[in-house]
matplotlib code that plots the C-alpha trace (Angstrom):
import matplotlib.pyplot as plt

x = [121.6, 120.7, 117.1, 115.4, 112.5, 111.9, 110.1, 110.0, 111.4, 112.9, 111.5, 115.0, 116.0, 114.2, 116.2, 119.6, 117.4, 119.6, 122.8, 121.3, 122.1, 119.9, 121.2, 120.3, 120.1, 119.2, 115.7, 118.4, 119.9, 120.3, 117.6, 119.7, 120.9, 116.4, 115.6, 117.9, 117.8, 115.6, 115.1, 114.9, 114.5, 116.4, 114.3, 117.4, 120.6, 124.0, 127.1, 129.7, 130.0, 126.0, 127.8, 129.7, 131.0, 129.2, 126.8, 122.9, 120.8, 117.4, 114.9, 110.6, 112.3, 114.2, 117.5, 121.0, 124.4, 126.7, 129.6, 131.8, 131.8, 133.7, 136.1, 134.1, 130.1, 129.6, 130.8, 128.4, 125.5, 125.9, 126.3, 124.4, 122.7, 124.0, 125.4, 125.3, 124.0, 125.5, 123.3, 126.5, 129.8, 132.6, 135.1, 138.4, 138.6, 135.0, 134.5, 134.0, 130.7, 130.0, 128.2, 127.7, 125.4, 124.1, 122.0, 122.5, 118.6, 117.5, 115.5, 111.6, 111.5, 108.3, 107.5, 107.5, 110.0, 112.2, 115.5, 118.1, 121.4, 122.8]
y = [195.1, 198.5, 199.9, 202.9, 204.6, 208.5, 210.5, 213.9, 216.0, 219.7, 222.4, 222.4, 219.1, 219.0, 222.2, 220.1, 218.4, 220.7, 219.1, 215.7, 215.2, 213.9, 214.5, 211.6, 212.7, 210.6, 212.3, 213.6, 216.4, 219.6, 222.2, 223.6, 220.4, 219.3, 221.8, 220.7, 216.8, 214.0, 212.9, 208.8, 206.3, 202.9, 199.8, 197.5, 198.2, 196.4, 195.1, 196.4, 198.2, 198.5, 200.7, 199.4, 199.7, 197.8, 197.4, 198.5, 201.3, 201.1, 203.8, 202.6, 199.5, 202.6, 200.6, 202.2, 200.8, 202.1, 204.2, 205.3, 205.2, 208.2, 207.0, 207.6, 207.3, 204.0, 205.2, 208.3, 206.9, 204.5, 206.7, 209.8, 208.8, 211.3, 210.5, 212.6, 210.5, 212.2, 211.2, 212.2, 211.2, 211.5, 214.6, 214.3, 213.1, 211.8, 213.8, 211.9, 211.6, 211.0, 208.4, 208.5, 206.2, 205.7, 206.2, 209.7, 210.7, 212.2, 209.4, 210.0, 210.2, 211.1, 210.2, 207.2, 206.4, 202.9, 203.3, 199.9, 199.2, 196.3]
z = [146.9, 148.5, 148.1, 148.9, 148.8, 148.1, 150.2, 150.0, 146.7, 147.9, 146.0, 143.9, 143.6, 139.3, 139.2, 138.0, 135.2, 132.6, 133.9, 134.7, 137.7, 141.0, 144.4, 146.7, 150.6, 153.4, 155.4, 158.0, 155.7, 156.5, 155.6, 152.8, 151.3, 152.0, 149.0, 146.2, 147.2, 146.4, 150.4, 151.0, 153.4, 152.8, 152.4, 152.3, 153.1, 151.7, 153.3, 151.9, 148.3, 147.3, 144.3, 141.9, 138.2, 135.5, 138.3, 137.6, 139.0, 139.0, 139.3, 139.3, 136.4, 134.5, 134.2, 134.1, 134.1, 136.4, 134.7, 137.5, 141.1, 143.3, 145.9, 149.1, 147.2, 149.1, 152.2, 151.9, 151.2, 154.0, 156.8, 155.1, 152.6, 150.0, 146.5, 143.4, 140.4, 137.0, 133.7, 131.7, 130.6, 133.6, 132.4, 134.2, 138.1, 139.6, 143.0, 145.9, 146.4, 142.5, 140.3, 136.6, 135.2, 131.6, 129.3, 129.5, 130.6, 133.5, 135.3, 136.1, 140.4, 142.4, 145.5, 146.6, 143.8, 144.3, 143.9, 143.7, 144.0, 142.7]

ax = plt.figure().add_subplot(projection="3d")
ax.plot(x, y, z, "-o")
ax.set_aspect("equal")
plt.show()
């Protein structure tokens, strides 16, 4: 299981609502990537692969399954704490750094929003 905890919400990060997507940054990021990110602190980190398909992301007890999981998203979110979380079907190769998760809504995230892993 790997938990977090939001924040701070850059002034951009509800901007990608249309395209339902939520981009996860660690409280280190840049000053660019601060705006357009949801910033987080881990609560409880995993060993290993927190991410996984058919696996279950949880946002404040909004529950979605895990779709897709892109080849270095574990990796990421470990040593930067950056993933993209998609809200939509995957279309053709998943990038990197990529999640898609279902249902297909845009989760509710404020600070001091818990986010799981497991």
């Amino acid at each position: 299981m790997y938990q977090t905890i939001v924040k701070e919400i850059g002034p951009m990060a509800q901007a990608f609502e249309a395209d339902k997507i939520v981009i996860l940054f660690g409280m280190e990021a840049p000053a660019e990537l601060k705006e357009i990110s949801f910033l987080h602190q881990v609560e409880q980190g995993a060993e290993g692969n927190a991410i996984k398909e058919g696996g279950a992301l949880i946002i404040d007890g909004q529950e979605f399954q895990i779709e897709k999981v892109g080849s270095a998203a574990n990796e990421n979110l470990q040593t930067l704490g950056h993933i993209s979380i998609y809200f939509t079907e995957p279309e053709g190769e998943v990038l990197p750094g990529a999640v898609f998760a279902s249902p297909h809504t845009f989760p509710i995230i404020q600070k001091g929003s818990k986010i799981t892993f497991k």
